[in-house]
C-alpha positions as CSV (number, residue, x, y, z in Angstrom):
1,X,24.7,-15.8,30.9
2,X,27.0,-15.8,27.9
3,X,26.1,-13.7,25.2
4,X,26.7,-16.0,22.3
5,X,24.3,-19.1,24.3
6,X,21.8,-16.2,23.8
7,X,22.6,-15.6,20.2
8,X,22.9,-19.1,19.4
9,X,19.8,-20.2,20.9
10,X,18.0,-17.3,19.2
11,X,19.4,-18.5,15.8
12,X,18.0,-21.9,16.2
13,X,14.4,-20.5,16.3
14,X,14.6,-17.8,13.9
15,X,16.6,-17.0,10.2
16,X,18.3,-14.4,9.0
17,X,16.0,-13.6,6.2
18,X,12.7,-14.8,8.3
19,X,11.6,-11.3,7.4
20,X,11.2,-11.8,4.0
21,X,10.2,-15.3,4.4
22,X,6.8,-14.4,6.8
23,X,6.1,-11.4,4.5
24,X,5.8,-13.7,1.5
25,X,4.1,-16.2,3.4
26,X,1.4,-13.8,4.7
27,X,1.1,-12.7,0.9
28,X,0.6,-15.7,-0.8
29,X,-1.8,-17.1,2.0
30,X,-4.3,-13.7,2.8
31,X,-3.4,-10.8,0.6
32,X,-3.3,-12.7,-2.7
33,X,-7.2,-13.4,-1.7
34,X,-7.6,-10.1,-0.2
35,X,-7.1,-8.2,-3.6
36,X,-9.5,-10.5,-5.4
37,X,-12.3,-9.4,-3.0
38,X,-11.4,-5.9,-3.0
39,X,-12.0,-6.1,-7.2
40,X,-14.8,-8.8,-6.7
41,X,-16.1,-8.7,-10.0
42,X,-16.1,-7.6,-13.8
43,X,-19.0,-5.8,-14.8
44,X,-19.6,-5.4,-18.5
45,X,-21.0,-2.8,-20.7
46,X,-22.9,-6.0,-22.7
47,X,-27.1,-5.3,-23.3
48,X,-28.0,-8.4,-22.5
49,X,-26.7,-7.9,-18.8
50,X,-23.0,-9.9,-18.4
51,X,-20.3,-9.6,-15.6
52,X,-18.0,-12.2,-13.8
53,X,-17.6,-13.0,-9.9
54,X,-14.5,-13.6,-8.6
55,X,-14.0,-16.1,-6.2
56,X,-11.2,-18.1,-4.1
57,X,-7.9,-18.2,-5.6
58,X,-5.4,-21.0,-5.8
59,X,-2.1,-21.7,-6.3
60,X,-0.3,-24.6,-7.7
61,X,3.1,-25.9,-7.4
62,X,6.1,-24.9,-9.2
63,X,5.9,-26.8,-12.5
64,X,7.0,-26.4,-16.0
65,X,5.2,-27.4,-19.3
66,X,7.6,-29.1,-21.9
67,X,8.0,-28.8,-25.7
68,X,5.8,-32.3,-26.2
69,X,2.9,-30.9,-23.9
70,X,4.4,-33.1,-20.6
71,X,3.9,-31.0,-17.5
72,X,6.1,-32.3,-14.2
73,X,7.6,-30.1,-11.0
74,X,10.6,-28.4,-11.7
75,X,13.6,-27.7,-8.6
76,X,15.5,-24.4,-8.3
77,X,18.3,-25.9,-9.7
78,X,16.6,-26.6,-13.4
79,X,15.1,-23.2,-13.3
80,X,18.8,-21.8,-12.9
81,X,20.5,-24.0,-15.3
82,X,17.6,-23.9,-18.0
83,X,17.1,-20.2,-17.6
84,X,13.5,-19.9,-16.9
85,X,11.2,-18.4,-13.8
86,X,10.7,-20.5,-10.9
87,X,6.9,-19.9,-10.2
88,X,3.5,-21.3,-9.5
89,X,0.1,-21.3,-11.6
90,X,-2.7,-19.3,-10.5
91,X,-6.3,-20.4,-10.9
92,X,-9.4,-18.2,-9.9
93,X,-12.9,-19.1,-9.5
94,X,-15.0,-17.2,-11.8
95,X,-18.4,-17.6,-11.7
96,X,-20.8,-16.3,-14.9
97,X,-23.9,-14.0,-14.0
98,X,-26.3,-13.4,-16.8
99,X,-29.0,-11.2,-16.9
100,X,-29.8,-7.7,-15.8
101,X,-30.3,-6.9,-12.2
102,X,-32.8,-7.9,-10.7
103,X,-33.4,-11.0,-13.1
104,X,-29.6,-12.6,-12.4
105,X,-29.4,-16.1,-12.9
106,X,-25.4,-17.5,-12.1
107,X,-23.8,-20.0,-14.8
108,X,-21.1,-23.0,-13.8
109,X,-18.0,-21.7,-11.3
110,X,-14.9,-22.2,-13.1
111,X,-11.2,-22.1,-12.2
112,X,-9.3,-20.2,-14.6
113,X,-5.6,-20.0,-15.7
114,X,-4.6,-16.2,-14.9
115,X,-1.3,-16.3,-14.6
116,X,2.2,-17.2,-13.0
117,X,3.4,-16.0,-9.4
118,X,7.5,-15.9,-8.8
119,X,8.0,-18.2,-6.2
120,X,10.4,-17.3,-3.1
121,X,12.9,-20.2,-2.5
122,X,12.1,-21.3,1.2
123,X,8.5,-19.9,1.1
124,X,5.5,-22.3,2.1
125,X,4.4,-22.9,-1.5
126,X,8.9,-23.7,-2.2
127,X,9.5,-27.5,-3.2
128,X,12.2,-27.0,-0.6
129,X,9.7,-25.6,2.3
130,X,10.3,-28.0,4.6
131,X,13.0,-30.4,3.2
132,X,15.5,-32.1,5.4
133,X,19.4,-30.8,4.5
134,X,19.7,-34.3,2.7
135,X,16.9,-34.1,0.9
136,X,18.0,-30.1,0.3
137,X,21.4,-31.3,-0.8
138,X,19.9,-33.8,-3.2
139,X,17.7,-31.5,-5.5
140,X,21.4,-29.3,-5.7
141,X,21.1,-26.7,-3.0
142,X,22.9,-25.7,0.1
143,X,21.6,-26.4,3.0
144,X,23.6,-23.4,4.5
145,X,21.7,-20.9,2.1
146,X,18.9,-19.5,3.7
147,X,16.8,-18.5,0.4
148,X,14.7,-16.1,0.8
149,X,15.2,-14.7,-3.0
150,X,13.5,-15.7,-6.7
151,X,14.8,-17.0,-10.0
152,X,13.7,-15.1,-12.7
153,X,14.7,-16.0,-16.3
154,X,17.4,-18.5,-14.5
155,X,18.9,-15.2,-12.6
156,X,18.7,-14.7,-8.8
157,X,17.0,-11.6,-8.1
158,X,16.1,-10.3,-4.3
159,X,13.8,-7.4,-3.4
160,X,15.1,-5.0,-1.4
161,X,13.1,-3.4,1.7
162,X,11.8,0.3,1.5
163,X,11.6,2.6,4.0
164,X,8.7,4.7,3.8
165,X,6.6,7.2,5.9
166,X,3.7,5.5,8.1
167,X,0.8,5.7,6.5
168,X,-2.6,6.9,8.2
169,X,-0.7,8.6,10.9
170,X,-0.4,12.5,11.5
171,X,2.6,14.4,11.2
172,X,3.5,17.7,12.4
173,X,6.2,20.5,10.8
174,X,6.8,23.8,10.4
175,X,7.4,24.6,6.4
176,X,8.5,28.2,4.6
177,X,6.1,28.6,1.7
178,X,6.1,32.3,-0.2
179,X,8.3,33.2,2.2
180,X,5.9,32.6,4.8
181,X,6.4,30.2,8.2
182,X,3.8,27.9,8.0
183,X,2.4,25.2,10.3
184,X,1.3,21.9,8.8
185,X,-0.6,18.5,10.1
186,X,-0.4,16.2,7.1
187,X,-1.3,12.4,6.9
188,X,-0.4,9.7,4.2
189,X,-4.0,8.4,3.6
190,X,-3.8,4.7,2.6
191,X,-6.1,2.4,1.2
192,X,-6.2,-0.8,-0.6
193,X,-3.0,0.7,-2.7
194,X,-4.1,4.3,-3.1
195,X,-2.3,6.8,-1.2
196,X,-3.2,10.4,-0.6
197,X,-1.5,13.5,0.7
198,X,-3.8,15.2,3.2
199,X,-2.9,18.0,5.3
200,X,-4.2,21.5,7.2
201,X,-2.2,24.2,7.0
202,X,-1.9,27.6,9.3
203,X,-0.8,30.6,7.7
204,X,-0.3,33.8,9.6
205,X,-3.2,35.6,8.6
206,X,-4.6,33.0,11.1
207,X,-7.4,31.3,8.6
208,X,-6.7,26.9,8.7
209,X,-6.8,25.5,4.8
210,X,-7.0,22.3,3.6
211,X,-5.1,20.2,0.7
212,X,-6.1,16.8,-1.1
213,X,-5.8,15.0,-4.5
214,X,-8.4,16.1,-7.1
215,X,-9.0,19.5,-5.9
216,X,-6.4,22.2,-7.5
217,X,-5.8,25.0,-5.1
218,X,-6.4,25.2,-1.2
219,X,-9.9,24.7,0.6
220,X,-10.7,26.3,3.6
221,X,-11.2,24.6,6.8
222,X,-14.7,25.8,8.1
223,X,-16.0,25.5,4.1
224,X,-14.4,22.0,4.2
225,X,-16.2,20.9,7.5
226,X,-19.6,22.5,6.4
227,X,-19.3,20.2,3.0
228,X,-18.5,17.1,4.8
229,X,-21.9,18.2,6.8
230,X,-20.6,19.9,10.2
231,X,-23.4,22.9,9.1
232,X,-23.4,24.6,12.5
233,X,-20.4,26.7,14.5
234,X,-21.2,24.2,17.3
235,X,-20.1,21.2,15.4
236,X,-17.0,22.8,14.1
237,X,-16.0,23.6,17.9
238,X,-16.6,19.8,18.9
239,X,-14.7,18.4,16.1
240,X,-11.6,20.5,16.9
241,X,-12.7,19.6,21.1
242,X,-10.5,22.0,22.9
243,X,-10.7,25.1,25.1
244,X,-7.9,26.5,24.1
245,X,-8.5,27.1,20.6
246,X,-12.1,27.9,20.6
247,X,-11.9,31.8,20.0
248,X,-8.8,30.8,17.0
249,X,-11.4,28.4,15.4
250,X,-14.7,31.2,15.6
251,X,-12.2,33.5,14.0
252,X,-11.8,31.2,11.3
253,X,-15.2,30.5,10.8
254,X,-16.3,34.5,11.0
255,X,-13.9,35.5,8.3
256,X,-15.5,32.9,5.9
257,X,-18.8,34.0,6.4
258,X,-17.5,37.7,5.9
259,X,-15.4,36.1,2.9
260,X,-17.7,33.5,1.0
261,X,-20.9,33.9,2.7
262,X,-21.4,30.1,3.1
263,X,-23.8,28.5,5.7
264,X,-25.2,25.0,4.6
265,X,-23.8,21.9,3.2
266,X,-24.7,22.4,-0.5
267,X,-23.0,26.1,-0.7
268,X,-19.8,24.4,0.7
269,X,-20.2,22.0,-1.7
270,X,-20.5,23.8,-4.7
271,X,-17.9,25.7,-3.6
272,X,-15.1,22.8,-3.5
273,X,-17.5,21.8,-7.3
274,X,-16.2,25.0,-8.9
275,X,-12.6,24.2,-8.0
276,X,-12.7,21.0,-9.7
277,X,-15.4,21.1,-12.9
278,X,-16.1,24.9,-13.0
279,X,-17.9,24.9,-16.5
280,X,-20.5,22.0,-15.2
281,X,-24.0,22.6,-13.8
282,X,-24.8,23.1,-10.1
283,X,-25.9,19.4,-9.8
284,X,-23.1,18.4,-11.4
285,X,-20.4,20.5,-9.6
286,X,-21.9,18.7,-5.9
287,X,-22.1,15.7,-7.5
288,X,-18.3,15.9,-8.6
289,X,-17.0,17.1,-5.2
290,X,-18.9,14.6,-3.1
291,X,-16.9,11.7,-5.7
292,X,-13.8,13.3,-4.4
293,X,-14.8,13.8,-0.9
294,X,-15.3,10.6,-0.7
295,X,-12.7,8.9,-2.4
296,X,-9.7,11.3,-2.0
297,X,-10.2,13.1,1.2
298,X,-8.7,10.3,3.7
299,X,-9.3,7.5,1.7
300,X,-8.0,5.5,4.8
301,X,-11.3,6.5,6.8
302,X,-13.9,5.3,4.1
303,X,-15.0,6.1,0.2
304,X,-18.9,6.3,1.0
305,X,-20.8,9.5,2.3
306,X,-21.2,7.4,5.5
307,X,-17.5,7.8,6.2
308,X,-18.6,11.9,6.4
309,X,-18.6,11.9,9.9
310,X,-15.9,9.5,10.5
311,X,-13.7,12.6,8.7
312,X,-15.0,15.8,10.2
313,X,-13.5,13.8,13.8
314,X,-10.4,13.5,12.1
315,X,-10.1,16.6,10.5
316,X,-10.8,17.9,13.9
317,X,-7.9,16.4,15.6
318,X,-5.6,17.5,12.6
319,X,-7.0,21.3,13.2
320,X,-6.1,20.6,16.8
321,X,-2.9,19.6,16.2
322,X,-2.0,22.1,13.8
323,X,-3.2,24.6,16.3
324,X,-1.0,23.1,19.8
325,X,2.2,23.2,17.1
326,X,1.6,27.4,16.4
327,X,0.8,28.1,19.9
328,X,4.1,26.1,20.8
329,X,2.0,23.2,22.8
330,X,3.8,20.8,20.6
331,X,7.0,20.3,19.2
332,X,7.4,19.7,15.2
333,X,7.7,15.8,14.9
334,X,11.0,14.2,14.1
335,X,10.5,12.4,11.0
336,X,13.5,10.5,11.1
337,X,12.4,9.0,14.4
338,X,11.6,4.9,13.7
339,X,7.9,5.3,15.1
340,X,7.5,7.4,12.2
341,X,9.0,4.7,9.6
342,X,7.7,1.8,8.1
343,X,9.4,-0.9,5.9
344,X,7.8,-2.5,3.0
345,X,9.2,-6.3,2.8
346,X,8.6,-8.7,-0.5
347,X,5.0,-9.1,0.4
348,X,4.3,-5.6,0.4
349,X,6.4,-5.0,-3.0
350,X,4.6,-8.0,-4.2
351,X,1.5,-7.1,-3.1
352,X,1.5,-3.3,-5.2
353,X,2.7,-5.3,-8.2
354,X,0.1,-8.0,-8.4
355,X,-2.9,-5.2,-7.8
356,X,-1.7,-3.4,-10.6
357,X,-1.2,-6.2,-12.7
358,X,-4.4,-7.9,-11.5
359,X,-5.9,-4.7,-12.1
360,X,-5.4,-4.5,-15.9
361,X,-6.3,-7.8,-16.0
362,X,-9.7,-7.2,-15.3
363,X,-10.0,-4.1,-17.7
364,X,-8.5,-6.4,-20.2
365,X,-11.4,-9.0,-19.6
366,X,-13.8,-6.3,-19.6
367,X,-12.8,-5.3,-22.8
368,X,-12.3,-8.8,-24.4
369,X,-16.3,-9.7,-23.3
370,X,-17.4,-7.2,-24.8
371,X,-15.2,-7.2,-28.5
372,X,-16.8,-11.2,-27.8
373,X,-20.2,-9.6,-27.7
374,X,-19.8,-7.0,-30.8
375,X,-19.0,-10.1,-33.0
376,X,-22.0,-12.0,-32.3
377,X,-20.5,-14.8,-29.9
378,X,-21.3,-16.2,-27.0
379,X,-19.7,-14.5,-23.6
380,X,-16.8,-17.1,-22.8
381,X,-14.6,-16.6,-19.7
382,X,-11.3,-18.9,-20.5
383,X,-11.5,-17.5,-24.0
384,X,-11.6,-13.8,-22.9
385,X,-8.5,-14.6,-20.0
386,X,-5.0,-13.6,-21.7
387,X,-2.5,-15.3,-18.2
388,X,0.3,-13.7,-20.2
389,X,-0.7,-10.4,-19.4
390,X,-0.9,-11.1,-15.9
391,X,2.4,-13.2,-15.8
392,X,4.5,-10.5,-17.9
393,X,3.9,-7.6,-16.2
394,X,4.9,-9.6,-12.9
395,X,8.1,-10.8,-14.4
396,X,9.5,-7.9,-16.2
397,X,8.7,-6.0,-12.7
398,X,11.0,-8.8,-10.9
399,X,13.4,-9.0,-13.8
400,X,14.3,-5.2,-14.3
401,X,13.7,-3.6,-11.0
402,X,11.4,-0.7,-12.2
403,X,8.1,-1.1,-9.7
404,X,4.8,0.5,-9.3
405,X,5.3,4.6,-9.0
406,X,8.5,4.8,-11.0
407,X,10.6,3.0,-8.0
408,X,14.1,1.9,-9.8
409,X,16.1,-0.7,-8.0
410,X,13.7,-2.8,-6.1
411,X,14.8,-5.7,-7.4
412,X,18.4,-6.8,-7.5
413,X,20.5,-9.5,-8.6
414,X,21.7,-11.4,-5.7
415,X,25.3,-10.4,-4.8
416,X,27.4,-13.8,-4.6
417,X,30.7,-12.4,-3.9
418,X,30.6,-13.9,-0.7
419,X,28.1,-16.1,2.5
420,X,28.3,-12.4,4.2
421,X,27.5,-10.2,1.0
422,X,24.4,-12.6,0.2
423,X,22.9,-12.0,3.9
424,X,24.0,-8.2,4.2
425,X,21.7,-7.9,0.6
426,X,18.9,-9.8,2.1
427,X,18.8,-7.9,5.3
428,X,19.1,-4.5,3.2
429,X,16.6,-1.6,3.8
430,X,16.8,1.8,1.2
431,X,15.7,5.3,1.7
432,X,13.3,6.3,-1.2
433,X,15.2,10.3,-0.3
434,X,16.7,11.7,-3.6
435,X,20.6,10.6,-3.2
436,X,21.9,13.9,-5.1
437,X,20.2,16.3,-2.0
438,X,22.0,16.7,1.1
439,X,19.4,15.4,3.3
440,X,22.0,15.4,6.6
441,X,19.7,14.7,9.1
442,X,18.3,11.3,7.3
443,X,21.8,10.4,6.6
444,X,22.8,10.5,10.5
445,X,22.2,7.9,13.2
446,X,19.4,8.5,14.9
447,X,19.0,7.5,19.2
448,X,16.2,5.1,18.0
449,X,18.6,2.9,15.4
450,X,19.8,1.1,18.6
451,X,19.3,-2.3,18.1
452,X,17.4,-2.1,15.1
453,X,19.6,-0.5,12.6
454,X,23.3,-1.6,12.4
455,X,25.4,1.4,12.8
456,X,28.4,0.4,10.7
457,X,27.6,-1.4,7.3
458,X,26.3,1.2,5.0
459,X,27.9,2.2,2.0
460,X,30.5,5.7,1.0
461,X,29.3,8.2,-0.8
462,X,26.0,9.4,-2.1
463,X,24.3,6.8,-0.1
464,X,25.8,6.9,2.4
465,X,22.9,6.5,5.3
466,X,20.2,6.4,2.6
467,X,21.3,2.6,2.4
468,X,21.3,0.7,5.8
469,X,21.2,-2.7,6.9
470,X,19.0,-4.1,10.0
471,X,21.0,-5.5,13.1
472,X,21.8,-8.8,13.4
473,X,19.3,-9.7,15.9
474,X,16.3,-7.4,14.9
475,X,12.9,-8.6,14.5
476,X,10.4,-6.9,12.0
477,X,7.0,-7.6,13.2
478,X,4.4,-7.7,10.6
479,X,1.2,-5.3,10.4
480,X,-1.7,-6.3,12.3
481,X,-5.1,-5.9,11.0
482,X,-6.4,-2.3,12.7
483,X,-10.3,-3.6,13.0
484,X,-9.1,-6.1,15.3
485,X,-6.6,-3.7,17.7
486,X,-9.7,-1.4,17.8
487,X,-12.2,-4.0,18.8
488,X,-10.1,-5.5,21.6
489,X,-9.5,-2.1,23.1
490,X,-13.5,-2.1,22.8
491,X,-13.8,-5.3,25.2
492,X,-11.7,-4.0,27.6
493,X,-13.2,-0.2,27.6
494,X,-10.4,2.1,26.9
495,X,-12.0,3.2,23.9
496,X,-15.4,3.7,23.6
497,X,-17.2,4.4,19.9
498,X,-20.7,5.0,18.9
């Protein structure tokens, strides 16, 4: 068969900047929602008893709302030539609950204004989403262009992909530290935005420690496991479930009880307590470290105390690995391998910026109930809604580039030099690695580019290889939900859980 009837046919199914296209999609239709039920509701410090539940959200289509108080659609085009943002209005049910708990009684649903979303030109919720090229030609586009980009403030601005580390996954390396050579087993927990460095690390002296967020200093292993509830050396050996390592593990858990002297769940946890609120009562100091047990300690796995158990399994397979990589079982991992990357597309940018923003929303409401209260006036939900807040966090985001966790550069005005340069910017992908450090071996091709990664167009100098571009004919697949992997390998047995 002739390569280019295979290129060409592909090209008829699928677009150059589908990528961007499906992420977008997949934001606006599930993980728009998604965040709203993660928030849920806005509970207020009001005596009477007051908070708000969220419900569905909806979008509108792209309008604009003239001088006289007129509101019609608005095309691409007028946002370009008129210098405004090309975006939708979002309304949110919110649905009044007074009373304290237990004597609740729910007022009218409403749908309130919160805001303006940035459309994508092309996207689902696009006045151009399924236009004919006359019809295209007619509201002053080119058919050719294949979108994929927004108009803020009457400017083209695309965001560019990320590569990042895969979250929720373990990674083995050996790393100097004091001098020392030291084996770690370290996992980017994610959750619902949060992320957390977790990992294990072997020192020479042979004892396993642990590090988290909210926790200054190391914990070790065996006092880690006895907080989370493993009490007995039995439970310990079964987490870590291998022969091989049983003696290295017992001497682990022997020189802790020489060490700290600590048996039972609550010693280990006031143990962790000390390390993070040392001046605070015994009930206190537990009650601290089982808050950050919970919610910084794999986040990924769960943020109640019935996700314990879930974590002394995986800490046990982290020990294990830790373990096979310092008896030389294991090689280190190669991070610049592509099973070890992931790429964040527009609805993944998009989807960090409206949580935060979304996020400050709420407090905002929270705080504007209650000033409502203080002055003697009856709770009203449009009233205590401020959509600009929403809207202009979103916007300046898009406009300037600067994005959640001090990012620079994530959005970009789209480069019009050329029909090539436009495509080459949407098909982009950038290295979060410093550009001033060396960093050789990221920098390099790697065996597992092929196909993926186009080996040619990147540019000289100090990103060079930190900025890359994906092959003509890659396909980024989007992320699946992990509940519904797990329960089909269920069904068909080849993983069995209790």
């Amino acid at each position: 068969m002739d390569k280019y009837t295979l290129i060409d046919a592909y090209f008829k199914e699928h677009s150059l900047v589908e990528h961007q296209l499906e992420s977008y999609n997949d934001f606006v239709e599930n993980r728009l929602q998604k965040i709203v039920d993660e928030i849920g509701y806005v509970d207020t410090d009001i005596p009477e008893g007051f908070k708000v539940k969220f419900g569905k959200i909806k979008l509108g289509k792209p309008i604009i709302k003239e001088a006289d108080g007129s509101i019609r659609e608005i095309t691409p085009m007028e946002a370009r030539i008129r210098e405004i943002t090309y975006s939708v209005p979002i309304y949110l049910e919110m649905t009044p609950i007074y009373g304290k708990e237990g004597e609740e009684r729910e007022g009218e649903t409403l749908d309130v204004y919160i805001g303006e979303l940035p459309v994508m030109l092309g996207s689902k919720i696009c006045l151009l989403y399924g236009k004919s090229e006359e019809e295209i030609i007619k509201m002053g586009e080119d058919p050719r262009d294949r979108f994929g980009y927004f108009i803020i403030n009457g400017t083209e601005k695309v965001l560019i992909s990320q590569e990042d580390l895969i979250p929720n996954r373990i990674i083995c390396e050996k790393t100097e530290k004091s001098g020392k050579l030291v084996d770690v087993a370290k996992i980017f927990s994610t959750r619902s935005g949060f992320r957390a460095l977790c990992s294990l690390e072997k020192y020479p002296d042979g004892l396993i420690y642990a590090n988290f967020p909210g926790v200054t200093g190391s914990v070790p292993f065996v006092i880690l496991m006895r907080a989370l509830g493993a009490e007995t050396d039995r439970e310990i050996i079964e987490a870590v479930n291998d022969e091989r390592f049983v003696m290295e593990i017992l001497l682990n858990i022997q020189e802790i009880r020489e060490e700290y002297n600590i048996n039972t769940q609550e010693e280990a946890l006031d143990f962790i307590g000390k390390k993070i609120v040392p001046n605070q009562t015994k009930e206190k100091r537990i009650a601290r470290a089982k808050s950050v047990l919970c919610n910084y300690l794999l986040p990924h796995l769960g943020n109640t105390e019935e996700s314990f158990y879930k974590k002394i399994k995986f800490l046990g397979i982290m020990a294990r690995n830790v373990l096979e990589l310092h008896f030389g079982y294991r090689t280190e991992d190669d991070k610049d391998h592509l099973a070890f990357k992931r790429v964040k597309l527009a609805g993944d940018l998009l989807e960090d910026l409206f949580r935060d923003a979304f996020s400050a929303l709420v407090k905002d409401m929270k705080y504007q109930l209650e000033r409502q209260c203080t002055r003697n006036k009856e709770p009203s939900i449009k009233a205590a809604v401020r959509g600009d807040l929403l809207t202009d966090r979103i916007n300046s985001a898009m406009a300037t580039g600067t994005w959640i966790g001090g990012r620079t550069g994530v959005s970009q005005l789209l480069d019009r030099t050329s029909y090539l340069a436009t495509n080459s910017q949407l098909r982009r992908i950038v290295s979060p690695l410093s550009r001033s450090q060396p960093h050789f071996e990221a920098r390099e091709l790697h065996g597992t580019h092929w196909g993926k990664i186009c080996p040619s167009e990147t540019p000289e100098g100090q990103n060079c290889g930190l900025v890359k571009n994906f092959a003509i004919m890659a396909k980024i697949t989007k992320k699946e939900d992990e509940k519904e992997v797990i329960e089909f390998l269920k069904s068909i047995e080849i993983m069995k859980f209790t």
